[in-house]
C-alpha positions as CSV (number, residue, x, y, z in Angstrom):
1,X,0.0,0.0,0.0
2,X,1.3,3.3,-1.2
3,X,0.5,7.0,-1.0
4,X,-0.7,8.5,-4.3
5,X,1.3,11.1,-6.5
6,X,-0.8,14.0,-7.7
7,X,-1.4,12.5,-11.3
8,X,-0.4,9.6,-13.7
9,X,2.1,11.9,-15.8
10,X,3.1,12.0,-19.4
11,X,6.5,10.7,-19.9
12,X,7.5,14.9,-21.3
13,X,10.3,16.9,-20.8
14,X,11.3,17.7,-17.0
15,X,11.6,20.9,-17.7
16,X,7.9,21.3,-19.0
17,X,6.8,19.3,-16.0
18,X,8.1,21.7,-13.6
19,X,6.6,24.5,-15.5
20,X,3.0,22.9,-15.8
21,X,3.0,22.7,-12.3
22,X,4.2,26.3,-11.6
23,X,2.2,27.9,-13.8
24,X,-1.3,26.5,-12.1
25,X,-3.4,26.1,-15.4
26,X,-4.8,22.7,-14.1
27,X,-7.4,22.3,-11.8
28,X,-6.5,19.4,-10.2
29,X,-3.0,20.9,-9.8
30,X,-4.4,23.9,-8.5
31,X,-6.6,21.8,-5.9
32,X,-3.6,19.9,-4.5
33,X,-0.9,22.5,-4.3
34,X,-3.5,25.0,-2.1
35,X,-4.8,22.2,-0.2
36,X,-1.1,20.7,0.8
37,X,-0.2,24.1,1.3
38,X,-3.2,25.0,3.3
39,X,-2.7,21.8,5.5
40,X,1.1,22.2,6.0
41,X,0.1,25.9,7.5
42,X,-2.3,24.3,9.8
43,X,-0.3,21.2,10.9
44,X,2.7,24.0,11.5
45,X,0.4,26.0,14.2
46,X,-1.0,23.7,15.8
47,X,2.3,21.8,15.9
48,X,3.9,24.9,17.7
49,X,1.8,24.7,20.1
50,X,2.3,20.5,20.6
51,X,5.9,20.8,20.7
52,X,5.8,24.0,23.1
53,X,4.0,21.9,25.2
54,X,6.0,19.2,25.3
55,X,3.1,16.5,23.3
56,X,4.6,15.8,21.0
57,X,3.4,11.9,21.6
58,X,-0.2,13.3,21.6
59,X,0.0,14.3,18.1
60,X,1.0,10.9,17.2
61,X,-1.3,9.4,19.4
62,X,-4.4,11.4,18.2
63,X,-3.3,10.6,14.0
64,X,-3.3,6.8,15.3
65,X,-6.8,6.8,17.1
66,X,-8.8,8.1,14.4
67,X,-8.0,4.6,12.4
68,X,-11.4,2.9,13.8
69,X,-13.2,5.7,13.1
70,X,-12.5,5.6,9.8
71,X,-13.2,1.9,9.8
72,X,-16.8,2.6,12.0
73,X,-17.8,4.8,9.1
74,X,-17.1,2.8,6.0
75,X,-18.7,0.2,8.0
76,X,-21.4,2.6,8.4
77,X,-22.4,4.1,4.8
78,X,-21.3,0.3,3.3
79,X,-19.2,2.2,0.6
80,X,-16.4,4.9,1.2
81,X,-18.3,7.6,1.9
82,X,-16.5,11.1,3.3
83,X,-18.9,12.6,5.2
84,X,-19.6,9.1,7.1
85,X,-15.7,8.6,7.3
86,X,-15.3,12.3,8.4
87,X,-17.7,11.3,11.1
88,X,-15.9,8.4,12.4
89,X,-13.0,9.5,12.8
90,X,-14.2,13.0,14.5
91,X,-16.1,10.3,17.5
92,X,-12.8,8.1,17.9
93,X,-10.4,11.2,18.2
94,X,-13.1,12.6,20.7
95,X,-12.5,9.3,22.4
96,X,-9.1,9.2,22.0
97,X,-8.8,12.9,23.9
98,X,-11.8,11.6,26.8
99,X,-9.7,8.5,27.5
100,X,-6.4,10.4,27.6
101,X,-8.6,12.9,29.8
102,X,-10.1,10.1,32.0
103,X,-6.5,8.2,32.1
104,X,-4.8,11.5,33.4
105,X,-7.1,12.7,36.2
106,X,-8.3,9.6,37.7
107,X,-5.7,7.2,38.2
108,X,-2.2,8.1,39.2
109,X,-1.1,6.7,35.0
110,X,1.6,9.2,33.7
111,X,0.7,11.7,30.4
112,X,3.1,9.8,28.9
113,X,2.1,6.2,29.5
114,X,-1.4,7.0,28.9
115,X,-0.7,8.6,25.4
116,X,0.9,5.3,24.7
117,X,-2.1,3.1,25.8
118,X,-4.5,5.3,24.0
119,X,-2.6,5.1,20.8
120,X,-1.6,1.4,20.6
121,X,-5.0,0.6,21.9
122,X,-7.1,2.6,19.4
123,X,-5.0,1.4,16.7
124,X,-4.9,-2.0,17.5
125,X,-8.7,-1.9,17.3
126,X,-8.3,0.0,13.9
127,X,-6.3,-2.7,12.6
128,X,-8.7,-5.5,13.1
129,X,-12.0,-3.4,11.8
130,X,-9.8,-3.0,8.7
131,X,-9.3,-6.5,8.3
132,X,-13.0,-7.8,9.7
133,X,-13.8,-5.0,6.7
134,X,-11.8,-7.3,4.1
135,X,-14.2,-10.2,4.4
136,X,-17.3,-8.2,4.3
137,X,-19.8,-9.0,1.5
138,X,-20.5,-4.9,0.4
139,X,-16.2,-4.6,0.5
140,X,-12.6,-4.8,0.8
141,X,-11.2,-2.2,2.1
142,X,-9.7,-0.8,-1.3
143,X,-9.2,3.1,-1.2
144,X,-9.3,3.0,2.5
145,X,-5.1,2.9,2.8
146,X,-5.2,6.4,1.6
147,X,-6.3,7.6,5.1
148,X,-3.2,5.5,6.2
149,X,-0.8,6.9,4.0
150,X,-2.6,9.7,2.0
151,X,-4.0,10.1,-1.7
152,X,-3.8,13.9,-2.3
153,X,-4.7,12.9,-6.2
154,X,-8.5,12.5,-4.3
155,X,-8.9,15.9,-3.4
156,X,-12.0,17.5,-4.2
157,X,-13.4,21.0,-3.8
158,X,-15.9,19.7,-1.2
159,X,-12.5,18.7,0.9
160,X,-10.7,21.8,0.0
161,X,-13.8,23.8,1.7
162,X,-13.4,21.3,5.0
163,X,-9.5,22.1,5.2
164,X,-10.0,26.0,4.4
165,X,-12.8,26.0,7.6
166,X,-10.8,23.8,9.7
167,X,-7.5,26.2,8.9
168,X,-10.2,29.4,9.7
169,X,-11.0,27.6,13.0
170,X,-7.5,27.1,14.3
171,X,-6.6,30.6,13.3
172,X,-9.8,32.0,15.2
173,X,-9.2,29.8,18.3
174,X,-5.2,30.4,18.6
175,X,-5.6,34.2,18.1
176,X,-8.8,34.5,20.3
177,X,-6.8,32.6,23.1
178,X,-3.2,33.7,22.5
179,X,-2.4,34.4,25.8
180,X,-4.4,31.7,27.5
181,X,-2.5,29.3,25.7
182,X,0.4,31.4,26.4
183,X,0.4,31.3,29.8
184,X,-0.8,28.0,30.3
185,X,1.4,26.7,28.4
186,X,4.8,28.0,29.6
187,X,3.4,28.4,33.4
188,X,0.5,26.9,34.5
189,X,0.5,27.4,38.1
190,X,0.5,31.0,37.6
191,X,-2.6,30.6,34.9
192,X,-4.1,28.6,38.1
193,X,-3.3,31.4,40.1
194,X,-4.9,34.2,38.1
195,X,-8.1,31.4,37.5
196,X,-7.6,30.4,34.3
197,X,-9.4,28.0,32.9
198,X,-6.2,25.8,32.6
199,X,-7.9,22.4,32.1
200,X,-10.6,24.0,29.3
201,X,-8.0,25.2,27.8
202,X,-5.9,22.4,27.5
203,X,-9.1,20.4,26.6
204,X,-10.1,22.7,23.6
205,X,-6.7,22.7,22.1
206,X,-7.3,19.0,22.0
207,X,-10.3,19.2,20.6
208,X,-8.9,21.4,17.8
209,X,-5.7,19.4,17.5
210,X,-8.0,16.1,16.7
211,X,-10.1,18.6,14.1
212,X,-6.6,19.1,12.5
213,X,-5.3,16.0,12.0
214,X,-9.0,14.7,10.8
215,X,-8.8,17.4,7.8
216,X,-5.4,16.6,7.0
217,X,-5.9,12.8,6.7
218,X,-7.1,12.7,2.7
219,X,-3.5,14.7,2.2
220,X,-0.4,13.0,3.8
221,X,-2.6,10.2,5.9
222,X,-2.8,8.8,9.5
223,X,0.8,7.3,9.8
224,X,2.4,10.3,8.6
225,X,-0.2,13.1,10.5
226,X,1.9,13.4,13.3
227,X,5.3,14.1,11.4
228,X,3.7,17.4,9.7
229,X,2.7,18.7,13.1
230,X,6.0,18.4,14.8
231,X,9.1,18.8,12.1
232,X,7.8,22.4,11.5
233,X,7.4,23.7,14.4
234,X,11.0,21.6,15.6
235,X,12.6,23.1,12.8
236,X,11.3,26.7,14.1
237,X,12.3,26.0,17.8
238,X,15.8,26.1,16.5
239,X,15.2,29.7,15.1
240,X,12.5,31.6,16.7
241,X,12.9,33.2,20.4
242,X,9.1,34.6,20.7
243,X,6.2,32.8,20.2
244,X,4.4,35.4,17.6
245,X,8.1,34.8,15.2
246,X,7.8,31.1,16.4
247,X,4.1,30.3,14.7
248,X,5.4,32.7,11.3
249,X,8.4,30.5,11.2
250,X,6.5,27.0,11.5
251,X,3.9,28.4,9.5
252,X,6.0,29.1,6.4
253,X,8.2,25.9,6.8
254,X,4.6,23.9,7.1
255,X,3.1,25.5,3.8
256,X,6.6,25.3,2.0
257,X,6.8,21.8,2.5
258,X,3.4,21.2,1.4
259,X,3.8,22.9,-1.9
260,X,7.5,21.4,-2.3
261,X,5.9,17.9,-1.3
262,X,3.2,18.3,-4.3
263,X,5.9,19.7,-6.4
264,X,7.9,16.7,-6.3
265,X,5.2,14.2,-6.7
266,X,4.1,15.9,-9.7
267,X,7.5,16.5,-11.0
268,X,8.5,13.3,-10.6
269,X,7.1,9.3,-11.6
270,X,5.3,7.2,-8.6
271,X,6.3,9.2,-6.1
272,X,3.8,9.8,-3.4
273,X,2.8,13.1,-2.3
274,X,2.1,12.8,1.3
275,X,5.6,11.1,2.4
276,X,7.2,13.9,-0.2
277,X,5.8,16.1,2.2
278,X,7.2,14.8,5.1
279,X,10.7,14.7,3.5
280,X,10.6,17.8,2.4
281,X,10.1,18.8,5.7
282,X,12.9,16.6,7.8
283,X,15.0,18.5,4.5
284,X,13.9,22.0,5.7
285,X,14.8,21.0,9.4
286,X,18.3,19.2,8.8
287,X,19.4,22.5,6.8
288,X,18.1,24.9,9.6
289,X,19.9,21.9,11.9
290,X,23.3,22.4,9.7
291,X,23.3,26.0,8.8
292,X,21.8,27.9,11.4
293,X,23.8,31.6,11.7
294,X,25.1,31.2,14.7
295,X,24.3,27.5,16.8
296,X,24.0,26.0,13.4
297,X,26.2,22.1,13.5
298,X,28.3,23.4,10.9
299,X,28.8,26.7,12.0
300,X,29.5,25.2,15.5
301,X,32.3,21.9,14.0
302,X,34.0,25.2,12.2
303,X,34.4,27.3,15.8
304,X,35.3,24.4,17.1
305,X,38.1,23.5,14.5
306,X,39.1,26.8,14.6
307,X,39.6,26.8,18.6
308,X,41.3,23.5,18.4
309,X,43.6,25.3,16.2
310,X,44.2,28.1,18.0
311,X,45.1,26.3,21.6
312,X,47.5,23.7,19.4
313,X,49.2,27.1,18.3
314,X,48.8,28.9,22.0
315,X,50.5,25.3,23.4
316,X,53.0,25.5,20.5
317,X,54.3,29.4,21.9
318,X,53.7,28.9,25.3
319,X,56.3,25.8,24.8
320,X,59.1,28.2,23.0
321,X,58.4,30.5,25.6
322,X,59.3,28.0,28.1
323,X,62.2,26.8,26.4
324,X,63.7,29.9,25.8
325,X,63.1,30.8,29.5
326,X,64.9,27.7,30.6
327,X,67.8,29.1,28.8
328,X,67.5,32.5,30.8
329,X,66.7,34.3,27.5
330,X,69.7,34.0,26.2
331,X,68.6,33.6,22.4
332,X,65.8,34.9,20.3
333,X,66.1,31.5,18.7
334,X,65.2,27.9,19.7
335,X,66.3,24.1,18.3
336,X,62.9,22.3,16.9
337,X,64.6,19.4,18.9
338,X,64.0,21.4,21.7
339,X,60.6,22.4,21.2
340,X,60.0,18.5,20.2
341,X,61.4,17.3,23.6
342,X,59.3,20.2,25.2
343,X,56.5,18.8,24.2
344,X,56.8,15.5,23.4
345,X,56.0,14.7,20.2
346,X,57.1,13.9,17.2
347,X,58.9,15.9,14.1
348,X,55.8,15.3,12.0
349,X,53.6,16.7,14.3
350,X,55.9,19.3,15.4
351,X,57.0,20.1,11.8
352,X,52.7,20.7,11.4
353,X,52.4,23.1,14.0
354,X,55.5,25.3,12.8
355,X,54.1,25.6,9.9
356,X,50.7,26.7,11.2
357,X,52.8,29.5,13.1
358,X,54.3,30.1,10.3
359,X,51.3,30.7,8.2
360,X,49.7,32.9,10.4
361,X,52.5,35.1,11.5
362,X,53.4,34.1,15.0
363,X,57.1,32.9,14.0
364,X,59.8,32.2,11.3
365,X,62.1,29.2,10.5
366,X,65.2,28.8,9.4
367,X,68.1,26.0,9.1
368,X,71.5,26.4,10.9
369,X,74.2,28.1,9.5
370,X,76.1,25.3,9.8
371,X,76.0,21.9,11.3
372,X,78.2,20.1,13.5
373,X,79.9,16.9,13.0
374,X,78.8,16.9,9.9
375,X,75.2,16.2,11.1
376,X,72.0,17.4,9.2
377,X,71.8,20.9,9.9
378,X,69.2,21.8,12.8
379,X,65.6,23.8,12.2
380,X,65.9,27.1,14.2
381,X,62.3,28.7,15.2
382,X,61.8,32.7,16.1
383,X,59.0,34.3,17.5
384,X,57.7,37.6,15.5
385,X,56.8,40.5,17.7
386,X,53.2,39.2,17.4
387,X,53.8,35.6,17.9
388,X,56.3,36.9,21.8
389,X,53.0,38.5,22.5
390,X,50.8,36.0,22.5
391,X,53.7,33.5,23.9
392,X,53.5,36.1,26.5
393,X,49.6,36.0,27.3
394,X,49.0,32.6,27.1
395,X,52.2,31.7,29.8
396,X,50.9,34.9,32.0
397,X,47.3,33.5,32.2
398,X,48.3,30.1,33.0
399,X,50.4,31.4,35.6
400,X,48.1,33.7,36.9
401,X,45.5,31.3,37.3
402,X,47.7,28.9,39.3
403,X,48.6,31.6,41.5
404,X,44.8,32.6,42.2
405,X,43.8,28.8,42.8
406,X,46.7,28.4,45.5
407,X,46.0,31.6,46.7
408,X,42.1,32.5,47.1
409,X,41.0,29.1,46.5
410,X,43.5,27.6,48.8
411,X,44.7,24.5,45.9
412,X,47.9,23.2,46.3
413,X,50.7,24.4,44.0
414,X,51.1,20.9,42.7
415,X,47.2,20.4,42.0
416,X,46.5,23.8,39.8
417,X,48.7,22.9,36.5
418,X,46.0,20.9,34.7
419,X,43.2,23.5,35.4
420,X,45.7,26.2,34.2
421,X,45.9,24.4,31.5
422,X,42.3,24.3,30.3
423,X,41.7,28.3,31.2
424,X,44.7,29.9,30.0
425,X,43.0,29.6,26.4
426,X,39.2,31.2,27.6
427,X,41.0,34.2,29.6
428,X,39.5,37.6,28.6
429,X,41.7,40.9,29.2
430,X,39.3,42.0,31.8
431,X,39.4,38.9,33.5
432,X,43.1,39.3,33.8
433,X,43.1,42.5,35.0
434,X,40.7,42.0,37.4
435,X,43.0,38.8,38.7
436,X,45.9,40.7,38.8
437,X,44.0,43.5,41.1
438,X,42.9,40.4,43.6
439,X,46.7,39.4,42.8
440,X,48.0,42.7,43.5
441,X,50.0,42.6,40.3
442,X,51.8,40.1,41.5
443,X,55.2,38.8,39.7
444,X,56.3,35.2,40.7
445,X,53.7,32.1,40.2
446,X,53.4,29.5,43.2
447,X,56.5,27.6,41.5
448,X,58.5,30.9,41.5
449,X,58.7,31.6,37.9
450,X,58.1,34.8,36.4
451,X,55.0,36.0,35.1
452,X,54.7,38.6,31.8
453,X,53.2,42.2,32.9
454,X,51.5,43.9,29.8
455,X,54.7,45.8,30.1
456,X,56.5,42.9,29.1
457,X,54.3,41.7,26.8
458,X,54.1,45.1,25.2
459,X,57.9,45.8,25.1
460,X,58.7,42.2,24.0
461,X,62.2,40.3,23.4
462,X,62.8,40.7,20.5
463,X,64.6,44.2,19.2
464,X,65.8,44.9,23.1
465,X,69.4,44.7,24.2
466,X,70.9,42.4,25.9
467,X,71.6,44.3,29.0
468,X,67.7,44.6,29.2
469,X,67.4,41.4,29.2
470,X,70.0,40.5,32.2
471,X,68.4,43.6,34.3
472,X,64.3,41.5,33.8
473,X,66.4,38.1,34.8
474,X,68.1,39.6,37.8
């Protein structure tokens, strides 16, 4: 069993196809872009309000228990009727939402666990009305899968005129209410406080979340109901901070992925419109997902490479800093054996993060003059004025922090390294200057090594005499 594209299609050009679609000179076309459109825009608010709410599982639930209704109502008119179907399905979702009701107040059943038993209970029973249909005399159940899965190719005018009312109802009820739902939504001890009817409320929202999902059935179908009303208004919860920019955002992903659904179908051979829909959708959320401005996944793995590069390269000159300082300043050049041995690794690896230096201006490389014992001549590294700067600020925030851990938070100097280690990278300037005022400018660390002042920093190694150098030592 299979949703329905919009039409059998003529094996023409793709490029016509698209444009026969755009251009809206069919009927039927007409028909089923407005009224996937029109249904994505209501899924999409009352979605927003579902995932706000944290029912998200009701959706689905609701979608499921509207199965034997349908089946009641074909059983009913004998023949597959849509005003008897209609019918059906609007009893069992008021079922569904009376048992979830009943469930909730009078027994001590989670929301949760009573969604669950509502919606594999009511479908269950769906289920087997669908296959008591099957042996009927007046029937099989043909044309009854697309309420499972959706036939939007079946869409009439008469339908488009239920979805339109059903659309006009939602936006009557959600901006009659707005801030009853808002409050009762995001606080409802306060709403209980002020007497608001929280519980009639809730109960009506229900009521007008079953009346969606029962319009939106001939379109994308009870299995897939649930994933319209959620993946919009998800994929606006990544974007929107208030609640009026929240339902416009859900509301245009909703209707775009109706239209883009219906456009695919049509565009395309066997495809089926209502699952098109729902993909078009999860493709709308993974791209908000990826390439959000600011928290987007890709935005965020390209900060984070980016820091990972920049505390290899902070570790890199806080490491010639140290070896030059173990050699009391006495060149404005180190061995890359040294810095290897420094920090332990290899010449590959060591080789890699000169040349990032390198590339972004923090030092220079050279080979030996000459070698000794006719060995291969030795890679010498210097620091540029801005790479001794920032050799400077990483090595005086690391000791900094050590010194305020051992001193105000009373660590022992042979505990603080590691947690140096992590912070010396996140330090701001005001930070530092407001730990160097607790600190009072202090100018050892707790191992008695010297720490840079923004003198220091400023002034630098490199282009000062030698005697300046002996007088900072001393």
């Amino acid at each position: 069993m299979w949703g329905k594209q919009i039409e059998a299609i003529n094996p023409i050009d793709l490029t016509e196809r698209a444009l026969r679609f755009w251009e809206m000179n069919d009927h039927s076309v007409r028909i089923v872009a407005l009224g996937s459109a029109l249904i994505g825009l209501s899924c999409a608010l009352m979605g927003s309000y579902v995932v706000t709410r944290r029912l998200s599982l009701f959706g689905d639930t609701l979608s499921h228990a509207v199965l034997p209704g349908i089946a009641l109502g074909f059983m009913w008119a004998e023949s597959k009727n849509n005003v008897s179907l209609m019918i059906g399905a609007s009893i069992a979702g008021f079922l569904g939402i009376s048992c979830i009701s009943f469930l909730g107040r009078f027994t001590k059943i989670s929301q949760d666990s009573a969604l669950g038993i509502v919606l594999s209970g009511f479908y269950a029973v769906g289920i087997c009305m669908l296959t008591r249909i099957q042996k009927m005399d007046y029937g099989s159940q043909a044309g009854l899968d697309s309420y499972l899965f959706g036939q939007v190719s079946a869409l009439s005018t008469n339908d488009l005129i239920g979805i339109i009312l059903a659309l006009g109802a939602i936006i009557f009820f959600l901006s009659v209410c707005y801030k009853e739902l808002l409050v009762t939504g995001f606080d409802p001890n306060f709403a209980r406080s002020i007497r608001l009817p929280v519980n009639l409320i809730q109960y009506l929202l229900w009521m007008l979340l079953a009346f969606c999902v029962i319009s939106s059935l001939q379109v994308i179908g009870v299995i897939l109901a649930s994933a319209l009303l959620i993946i919009p208004a998800a994929t606006a919860s990544l974007l929107a901070k208030r609640m009026t920019s929240y339902l416009l955002i859900a509301s245009l992903f909703g209707a775009a992925a109706g239209v883009g659904g219906a456009f695919l179908s049509f565009f395309g051979e066997r495809l089926p419109t209502g699952p098109l829909i729902v993909l078009v959708s999860i493709t709308f959320f993974l791209l908000v997902l990826f390439f959000r401005p600011k928290n987007g996944m890709f935005s965020g793995f390209i900060k984070s490479k980016g820091q990972s590069r920049r505390f290899a390269m902070e570790n890199t000159l806080k490491a010639i800093y140290q070896v030059m300082e173990s050699s009391e300043f006495k060149s404005s050049t180190i061995q890359k054996l040294e810095l290897m041995n420094r920090r332990g690794i290899s010449s590959g690896y060591c080789q890699k993060e000169l040349n990032q230096l390198v590339r972004f201006g923090f030092a220079t490389t050279s080979l030996e003059a000459k070698s000794q014992n006719n060995l291969p001549r030795e890679l010498l590294v210097s620091l540029t004025p801005k790479g001794w700067e920032q050799a400077c600020k990483t090595v005086r925030n690391h000791r900094l922090w050590e010194l305020y851990l051992t001193n105000e938070a009373r660590y022992a100097p042979d505990h603080v390294h590691e947690d140096a280690e992590k912070i010396e990278h996140v330090l701001g300037e005001d930070t530092v200057r407001k730990l160097e005022r607790i600190l009072s400018n202090p100018k050892k660390d707790p191992h008695g090594k010297l720490i840079p002042s923004l003198v220091d920093i400023q002034k630098g190694w490199l282009g000062t005499s030698e005697l300046e150098k002996e007088n900072y030592i001393l």
